[in-house]
C-alpha positions in Angstrom: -0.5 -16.1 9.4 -3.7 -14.4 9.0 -6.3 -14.9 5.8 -6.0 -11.3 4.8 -2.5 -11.1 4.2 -1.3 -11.0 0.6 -0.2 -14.6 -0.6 2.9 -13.0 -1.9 3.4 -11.2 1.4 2.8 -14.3 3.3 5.4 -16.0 0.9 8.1 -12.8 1.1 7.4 -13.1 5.2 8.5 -16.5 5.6 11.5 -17.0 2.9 12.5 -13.7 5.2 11.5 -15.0 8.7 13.3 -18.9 8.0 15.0 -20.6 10.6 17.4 -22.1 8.4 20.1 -19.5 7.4 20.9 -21.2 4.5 17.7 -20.5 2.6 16.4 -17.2 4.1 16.1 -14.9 1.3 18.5 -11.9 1.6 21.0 -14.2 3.6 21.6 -16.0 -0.3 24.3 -15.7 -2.9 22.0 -12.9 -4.4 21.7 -11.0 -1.0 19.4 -8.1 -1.3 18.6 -8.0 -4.8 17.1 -11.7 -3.9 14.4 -9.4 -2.3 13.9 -6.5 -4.2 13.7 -9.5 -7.1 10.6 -11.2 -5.2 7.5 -10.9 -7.2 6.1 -8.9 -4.1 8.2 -5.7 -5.1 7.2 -6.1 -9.0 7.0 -2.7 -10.2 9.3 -0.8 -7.8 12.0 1.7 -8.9 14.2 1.1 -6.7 16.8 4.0 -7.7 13.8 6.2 -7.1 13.0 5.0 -4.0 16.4 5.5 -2.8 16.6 9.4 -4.2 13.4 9.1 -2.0 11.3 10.6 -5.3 8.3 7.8 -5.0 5.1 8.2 -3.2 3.0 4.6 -1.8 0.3 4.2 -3.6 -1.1 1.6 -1.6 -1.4 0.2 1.6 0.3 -2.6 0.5 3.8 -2.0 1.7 2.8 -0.6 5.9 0.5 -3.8 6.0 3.8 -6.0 5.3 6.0 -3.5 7.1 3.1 -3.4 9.9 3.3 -7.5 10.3 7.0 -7.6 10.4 7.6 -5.3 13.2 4.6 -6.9 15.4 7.0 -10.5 13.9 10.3 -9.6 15.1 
């Protein structure tokens, strides 16, 4: 993965992109809120973000969503 990506990004990638159904994050007993839990989303409303009433204020979120679509 390469140097510039956030170490909680690079974590959030790979508990999303494991092999091994059993541990991938989301695919858990918790299920999504296991993500929206990972320190990588601290500080997201996520009731506002689904009223779609939040702006990004950083980059931060289209570099992860930018790495996961080249990913998959």
């Amino acid at each position: 993965m390469p140097r510039h990506i956030d170490p909680l990004a690079k974590d959030l990638i790979g508990r999303l992109l494991t092999d091994d159904l059993t541990k991938r994050l989301g695919n858990l007993k918790g299920g999504a809120q296991d993500v929206k839990n990972h320190p990588w989303f601290e500080g997201v409303d996520w009731e506002s973000l689904a009223r779609k009433e939040i702006r990004v204020r950083s980059r931060r979120p289209l570099v992860l969503l930018s790495f996961l679509q080249r990913a998959l």
